[in-house]
TINURO-839972 format. One record per residue: x, y, z of N, C-alpha, C in turn; residue in three letters. Coordinates in steps of 0.2 Angstrom, whole numbers, plus 5000, padded with zeros to 4 digits. Atoms other than C-alpha are relative to their C-alpha. Layout:
XYZXYZXYZAla/...
This chain:
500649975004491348935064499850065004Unk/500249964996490849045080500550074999Unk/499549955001492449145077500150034992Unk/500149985004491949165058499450055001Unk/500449974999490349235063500050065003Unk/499849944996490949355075500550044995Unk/499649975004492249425063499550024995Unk/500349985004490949445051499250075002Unk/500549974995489649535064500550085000Unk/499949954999490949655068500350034994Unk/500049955004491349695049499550044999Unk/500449955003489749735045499850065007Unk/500149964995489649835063500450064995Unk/499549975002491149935056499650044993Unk/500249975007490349975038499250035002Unk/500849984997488450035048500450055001Unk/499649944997489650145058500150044994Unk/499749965002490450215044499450054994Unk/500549975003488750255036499750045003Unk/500149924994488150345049500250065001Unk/499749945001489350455048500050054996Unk/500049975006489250485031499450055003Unk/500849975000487350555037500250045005Unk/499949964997488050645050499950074999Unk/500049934999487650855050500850004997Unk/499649975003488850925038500849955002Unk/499550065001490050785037500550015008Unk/499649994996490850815055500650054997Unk/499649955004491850955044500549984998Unk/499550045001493250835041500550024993Unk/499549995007493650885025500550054997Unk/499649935001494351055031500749975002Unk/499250034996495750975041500449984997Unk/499350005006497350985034500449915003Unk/499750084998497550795045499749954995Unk/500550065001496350705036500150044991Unk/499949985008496550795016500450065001Unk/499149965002498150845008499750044993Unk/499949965008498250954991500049934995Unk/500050045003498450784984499349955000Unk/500550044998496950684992499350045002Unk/500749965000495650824993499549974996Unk/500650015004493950774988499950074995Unk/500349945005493450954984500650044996Unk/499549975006495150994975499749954993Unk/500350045004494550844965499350044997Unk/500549935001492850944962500250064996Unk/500049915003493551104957500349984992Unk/500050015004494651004945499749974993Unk/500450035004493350924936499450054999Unk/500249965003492351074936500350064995Unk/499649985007493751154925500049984995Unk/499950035008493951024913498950014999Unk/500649965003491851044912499950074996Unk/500049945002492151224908500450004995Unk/499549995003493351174895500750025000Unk/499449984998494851224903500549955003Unk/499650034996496351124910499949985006Unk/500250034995495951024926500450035007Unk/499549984997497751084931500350075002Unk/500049905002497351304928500050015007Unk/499849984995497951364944500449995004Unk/499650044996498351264959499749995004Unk/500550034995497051164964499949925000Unk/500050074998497051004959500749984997Unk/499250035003498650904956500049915000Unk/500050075000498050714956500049974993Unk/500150025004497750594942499450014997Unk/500750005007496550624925499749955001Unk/500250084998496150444928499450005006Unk/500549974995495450494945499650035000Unk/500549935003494650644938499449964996Unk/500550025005493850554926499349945005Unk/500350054995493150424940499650015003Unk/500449994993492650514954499850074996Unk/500149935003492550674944498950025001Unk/500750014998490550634940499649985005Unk/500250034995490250564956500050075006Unk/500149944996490450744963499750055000Unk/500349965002489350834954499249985000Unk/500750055001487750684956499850045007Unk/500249964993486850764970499049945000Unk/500450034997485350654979499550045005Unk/500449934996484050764986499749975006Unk/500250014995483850775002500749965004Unk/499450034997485750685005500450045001Unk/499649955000487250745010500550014993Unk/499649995005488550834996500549934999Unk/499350045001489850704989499649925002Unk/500150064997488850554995500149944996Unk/500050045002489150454982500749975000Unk/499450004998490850464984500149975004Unk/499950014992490850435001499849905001Unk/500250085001489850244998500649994996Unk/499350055001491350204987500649995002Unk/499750004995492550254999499949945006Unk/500350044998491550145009500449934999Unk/499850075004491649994997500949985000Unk/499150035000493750014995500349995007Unk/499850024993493950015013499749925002Unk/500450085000492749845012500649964999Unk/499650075007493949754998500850025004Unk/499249984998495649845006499949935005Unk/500150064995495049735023499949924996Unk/500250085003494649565013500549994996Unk/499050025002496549585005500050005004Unk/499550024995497349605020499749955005Unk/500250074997496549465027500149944996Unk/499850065006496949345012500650005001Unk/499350025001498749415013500249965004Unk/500049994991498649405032500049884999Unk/500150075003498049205028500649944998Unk/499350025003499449165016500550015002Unk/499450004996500749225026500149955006Unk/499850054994500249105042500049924997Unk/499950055004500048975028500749985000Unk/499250025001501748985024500649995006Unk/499849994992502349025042500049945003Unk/500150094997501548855048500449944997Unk/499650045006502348765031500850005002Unk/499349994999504048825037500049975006Unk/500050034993503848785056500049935000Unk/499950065000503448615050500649974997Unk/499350045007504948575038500650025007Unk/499249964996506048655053499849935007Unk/500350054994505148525065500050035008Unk/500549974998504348665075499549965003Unk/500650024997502748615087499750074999Unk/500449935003501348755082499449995006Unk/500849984998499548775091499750034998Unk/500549965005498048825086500250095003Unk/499749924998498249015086499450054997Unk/500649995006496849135079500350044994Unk/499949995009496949195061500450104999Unk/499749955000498149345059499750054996Unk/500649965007497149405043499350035003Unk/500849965000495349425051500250065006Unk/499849924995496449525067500250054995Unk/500049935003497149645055499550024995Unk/500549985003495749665043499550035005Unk/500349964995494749705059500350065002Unk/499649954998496249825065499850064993Unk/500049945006496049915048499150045000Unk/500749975000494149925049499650045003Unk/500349954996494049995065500450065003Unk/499549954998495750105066499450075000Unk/500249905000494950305071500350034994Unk/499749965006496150345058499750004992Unk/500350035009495450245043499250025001Unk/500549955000493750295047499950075000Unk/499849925000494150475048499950014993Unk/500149965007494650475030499649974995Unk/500550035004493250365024499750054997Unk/500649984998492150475030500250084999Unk/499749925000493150655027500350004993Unk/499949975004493150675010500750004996Unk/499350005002494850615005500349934995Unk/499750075005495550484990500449965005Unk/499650074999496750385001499749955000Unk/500250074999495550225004500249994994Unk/500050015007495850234983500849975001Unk/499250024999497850224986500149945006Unk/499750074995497950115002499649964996Unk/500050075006496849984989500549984996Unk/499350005002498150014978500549955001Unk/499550024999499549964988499949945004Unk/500150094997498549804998499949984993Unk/500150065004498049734981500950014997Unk/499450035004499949744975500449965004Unk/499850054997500549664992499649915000Unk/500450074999499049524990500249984995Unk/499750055006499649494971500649994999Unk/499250025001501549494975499849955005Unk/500150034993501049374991499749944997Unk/500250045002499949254981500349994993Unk/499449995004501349284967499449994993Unk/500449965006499849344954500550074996Unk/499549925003501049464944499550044993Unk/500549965002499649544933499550045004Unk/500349974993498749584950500450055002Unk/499549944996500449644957500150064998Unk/499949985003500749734944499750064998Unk/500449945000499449844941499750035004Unk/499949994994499249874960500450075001Unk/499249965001500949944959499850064996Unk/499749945006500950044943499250065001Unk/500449964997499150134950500250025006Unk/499949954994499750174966500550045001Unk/499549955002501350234959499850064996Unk/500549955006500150354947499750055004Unk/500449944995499350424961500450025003Unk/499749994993500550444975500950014998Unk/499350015001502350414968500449955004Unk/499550024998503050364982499949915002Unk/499850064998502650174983500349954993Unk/499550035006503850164966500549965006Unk/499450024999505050094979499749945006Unk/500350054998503849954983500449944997Unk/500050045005504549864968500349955002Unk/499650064998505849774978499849965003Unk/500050044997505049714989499349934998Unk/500250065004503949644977500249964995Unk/499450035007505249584966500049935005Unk/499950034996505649474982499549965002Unk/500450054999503949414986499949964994Unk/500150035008503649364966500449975002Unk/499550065000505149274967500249945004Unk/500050044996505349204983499449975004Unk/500550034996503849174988499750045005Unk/500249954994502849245005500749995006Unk/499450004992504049275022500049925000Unk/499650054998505049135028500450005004Unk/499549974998506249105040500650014996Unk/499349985005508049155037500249914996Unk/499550065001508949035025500449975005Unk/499550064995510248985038499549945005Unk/500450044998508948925048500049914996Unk/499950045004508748805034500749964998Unk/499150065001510448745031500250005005Unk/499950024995510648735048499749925005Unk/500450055001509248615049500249934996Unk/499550055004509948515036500749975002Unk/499750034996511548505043500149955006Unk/500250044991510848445060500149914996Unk/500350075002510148285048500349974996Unk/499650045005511248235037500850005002Unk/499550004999512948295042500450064997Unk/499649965004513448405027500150075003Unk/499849925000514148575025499850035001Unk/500549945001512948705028500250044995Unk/499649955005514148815018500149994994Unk/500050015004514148735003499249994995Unk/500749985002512548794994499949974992Unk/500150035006512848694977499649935000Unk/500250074998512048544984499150044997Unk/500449974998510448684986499650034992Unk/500549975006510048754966499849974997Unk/500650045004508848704957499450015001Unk/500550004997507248664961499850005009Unk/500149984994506548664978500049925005Unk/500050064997507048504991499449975005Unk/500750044998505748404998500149945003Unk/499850064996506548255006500049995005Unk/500050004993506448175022500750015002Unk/499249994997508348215024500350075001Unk/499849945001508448375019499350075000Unk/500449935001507348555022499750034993Unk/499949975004506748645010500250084999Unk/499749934999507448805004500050014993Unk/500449975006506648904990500350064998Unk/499649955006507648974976499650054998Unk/500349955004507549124967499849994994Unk/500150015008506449114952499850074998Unk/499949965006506749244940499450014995Unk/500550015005505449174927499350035003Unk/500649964997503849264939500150075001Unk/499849945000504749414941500250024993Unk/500349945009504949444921499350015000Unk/500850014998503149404923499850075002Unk/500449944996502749544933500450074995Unk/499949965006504049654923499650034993Unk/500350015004503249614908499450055000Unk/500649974997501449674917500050055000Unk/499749924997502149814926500050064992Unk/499749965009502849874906499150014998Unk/500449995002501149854899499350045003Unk/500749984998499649904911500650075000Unk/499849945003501150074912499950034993Unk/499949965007501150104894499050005000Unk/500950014999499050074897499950065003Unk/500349954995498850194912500550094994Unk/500049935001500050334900499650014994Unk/500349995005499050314884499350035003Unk/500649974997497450344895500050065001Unk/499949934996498350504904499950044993Unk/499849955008498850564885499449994997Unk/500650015000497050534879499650055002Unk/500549944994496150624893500350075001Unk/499749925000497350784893500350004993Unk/499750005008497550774872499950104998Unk/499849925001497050984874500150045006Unk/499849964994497751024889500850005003Unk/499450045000499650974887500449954998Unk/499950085001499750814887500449975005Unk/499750024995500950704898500550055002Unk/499449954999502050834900499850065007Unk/500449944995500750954910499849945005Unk/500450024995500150804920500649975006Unk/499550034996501750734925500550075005Unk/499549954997502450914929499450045006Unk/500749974995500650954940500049935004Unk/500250064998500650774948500649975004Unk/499450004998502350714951500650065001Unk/499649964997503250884949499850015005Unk/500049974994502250964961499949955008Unk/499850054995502550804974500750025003Unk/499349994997504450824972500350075002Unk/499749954999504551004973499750045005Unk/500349964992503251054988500050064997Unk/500449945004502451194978499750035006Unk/500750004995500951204991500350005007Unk/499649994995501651275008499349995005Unk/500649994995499851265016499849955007Unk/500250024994499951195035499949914998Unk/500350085001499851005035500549995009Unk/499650054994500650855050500750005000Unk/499250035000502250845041500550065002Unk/499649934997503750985042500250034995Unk/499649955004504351015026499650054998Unk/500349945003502951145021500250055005Unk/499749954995503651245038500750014998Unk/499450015003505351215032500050054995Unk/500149965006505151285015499950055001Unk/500249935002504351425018500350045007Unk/499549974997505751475031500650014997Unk/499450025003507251415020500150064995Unk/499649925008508051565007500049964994Unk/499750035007507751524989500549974997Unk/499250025002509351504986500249935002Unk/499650085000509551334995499449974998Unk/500850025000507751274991500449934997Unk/499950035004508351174978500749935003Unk/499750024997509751084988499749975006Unk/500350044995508851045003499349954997Unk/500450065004507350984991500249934999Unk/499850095000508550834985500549995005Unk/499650014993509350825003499349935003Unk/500450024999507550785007499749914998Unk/500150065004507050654994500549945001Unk/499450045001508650584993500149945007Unk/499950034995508550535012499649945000Unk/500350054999507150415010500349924994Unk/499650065004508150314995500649985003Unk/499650054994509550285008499949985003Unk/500450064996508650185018499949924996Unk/500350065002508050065005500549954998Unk/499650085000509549945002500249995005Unk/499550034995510349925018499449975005Unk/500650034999508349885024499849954994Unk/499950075006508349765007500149955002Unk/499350084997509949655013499850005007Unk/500550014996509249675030499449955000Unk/500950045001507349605027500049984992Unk/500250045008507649515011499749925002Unk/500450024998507049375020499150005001Unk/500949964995505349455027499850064994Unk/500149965003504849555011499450045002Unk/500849955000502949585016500350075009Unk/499749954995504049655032500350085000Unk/499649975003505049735019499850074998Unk/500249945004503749845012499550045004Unk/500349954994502949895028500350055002Unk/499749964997504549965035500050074994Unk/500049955004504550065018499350024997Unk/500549985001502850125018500150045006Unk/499949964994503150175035500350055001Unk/499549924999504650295031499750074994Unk/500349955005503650365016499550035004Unk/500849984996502250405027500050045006Unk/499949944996503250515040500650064996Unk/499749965004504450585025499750054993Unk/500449995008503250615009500050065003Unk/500249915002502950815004499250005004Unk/500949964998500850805009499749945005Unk/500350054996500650685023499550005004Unk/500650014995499050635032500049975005Unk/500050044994498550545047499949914998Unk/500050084999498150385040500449994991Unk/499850065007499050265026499949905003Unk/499950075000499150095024500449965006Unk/499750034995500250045037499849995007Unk/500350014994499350055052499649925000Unk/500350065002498349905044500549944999Unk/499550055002499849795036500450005006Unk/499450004993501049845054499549965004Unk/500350044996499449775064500149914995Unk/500050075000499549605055500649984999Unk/499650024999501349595052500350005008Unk/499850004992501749625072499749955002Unk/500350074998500349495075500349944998Unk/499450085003501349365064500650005003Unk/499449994995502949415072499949975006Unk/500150034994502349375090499749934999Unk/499950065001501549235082500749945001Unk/499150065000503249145078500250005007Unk/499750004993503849205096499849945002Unk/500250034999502649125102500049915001Unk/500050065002502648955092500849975002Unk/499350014999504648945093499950005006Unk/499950004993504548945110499549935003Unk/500350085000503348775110500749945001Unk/499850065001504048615114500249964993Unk/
């Protein structure tokens, strides 16, 4: 009870902070800083876009803003509300607030249901555990008080919108919610692109469930208590084993992951009849997808940022541009199968590893993403297990 309290003490310490800030003398200027807002996650590119489509014009006329109409249409009016006597943008800035709030109270749900699982396996394996503290209230606290996630609370930049995003698709692939997962996914794929290659590793939470140890584990456990074959896995399909003789070891269900397919299919065909709606005299998908997604894959905007390829670019000779562009992309889809068959066990492990490589290889990188948050509670479950395996 004393260690709920306290957890709860220093969220709300965490969200007072981050209001003070907001009231801070000309926002600590953050939202000049090419660390904290990209071309993609500028507030005031946001602003300018939505002061064009006001003026009857394309949102996308220049080369200022390049995010989602959906976004426009959301934070759009929230940029132009002005409070007298507040700071610019402030109302924005309290929602940014709030998504950083709900972001922390997912990843402490996932954070929960992973040591659920964790402990469920350690007993079926006849493991010894201890009380241990709750991996979920550490990382929601690590996310609440990262420097980095309050930087960009507080500095004028959409990411808290995108890291929600991608914690509510690992909380509704983790609590195998496939209408959650689903449109999690297909929004933070709309905004960002790059957590399209989340899909697997939510394919594998929806079907398998959360982290568990390796299968061998299991059938090795098995064999200890009865004798059989460990190698002979036809004993194993079906449903899922439950008896005092034998471990359990948790097939793939397919039926959750059409499920989510399904979902995935329709809140998609959802999120483009909206886009084609909201730009019906300004293009249509065609202009949103080649201002939003083109200009992601092709690094149009060479203007100083953390990452390398805007320096690269605008060093390289026309002539290879187009060669080294899908030299570049292509390097982060190499990675993801032979980290798949790798961590196909450990999927929430799965899509940290692949958030983490989007997050030093993406076109318009900032200083903060989601992974600082999800790596701090995955790392603490990891030395968990150390720990408990190492028990009596």
């Amino acid at each position: 009870m004393a260690q709920k309290k306290c957890f709860w003490v220093w969220v709300t310490a965490s969200l007072i902070f981050r209001l003070l800030l907001i009231y801070f003398p000309k926002n600590l200027n953050l939202s000049s800083r090419p660390e904290v807002a990209t071309p993609l996650t500028s507030l005031r590119r946001l602003a300018e876009g939505y002061w064009l489509r006001q003026s009857s014009m394309s949102p996308y006329a220049g080369s200022m803003y390049h995010g989602s109409p959906l976004l426009l249409s959301i934070l759009g009016p929230l940029t132009v509300k002005r409070i007298e006597g507040q700071p610019s943008h402030l109302i924005c800035s309290l929602l940014f607030v709030v998504a950083d709030f709900v972001t922390a109270m997912l990843i402490r749900a996932t954070g929960q249901n992973l040591q659920l699982v964790y402990r469920q396996s350690l007993k079926a394996l006849r493991v010894a555990t201890s009380e241990i503290l709750s991996a979920g209230d550490i990382a929601a606290l690590i996310y609440l008080w990262n420097p980095l996630t309050v930087v960009t609370c507080v500095g004028y930049s959409t990411s808290p919108i995108e890291n929600l995003m991608i914690v509510l698709t690992l909380y509704g692939a983790c609590s195998r919610l496939a209408p959650l997962a689903a449109f999690g996914w297909v929004i933070s794929m709309h905004l960002s692109l790059y957590p399209a290659i989340l899909i697997i590793p939510v394919i594998l939470l929806v079907g398998y469930g959360p982290d568990a140890p390796p299968r061998k584990l299991f059938l090795k456990g098995n064999f200890g208590t009865d004798g059989s074959d460990p190698s002979n896995l036809s004993c194993y399909q079906g449903n899922e084993v439950t008896t005092h003789k034998m471990l359990p070891i948790r097939p793939f269900s397919w039926k959750p992951v059409m499920h989510f397919i399904f979902w995935a299919f329709i809140w998609s065909v959802y999120v483009l009849v909206l886009c084609s709606i909201s730009l019906k005299q300004y293009g249509g998908l065609w202009e949103m997808l080649k201002r939003t997604h083109g200009f992601i894959l092709t690094v149009e905007d060479l203007s100083p940022n953390i990452g390398v390829l805007w320096y690269f670019f605008a060093e390289v000779f026309n002539f290879f541009r187009g060669f080294f562009l899908m030299v570049f992309h292509v390097n982060i889809l190499f990675m993801i199968l032979p980290l798949a068959v790798r961590l196909n066990h450990r999927p929430c492990f799965l899509a940290f590893a692949y958030i983490l490589i989007c997050s030093m290889l993406k076109s318009y990188p900032s200083i903060i993403l989601v992974v600082e948050s999800v790596g701090a509670m995955l790392s603490h479950d990891r030395a968990l297990r150390k720990k408990s395996t190492a028990s009596p």
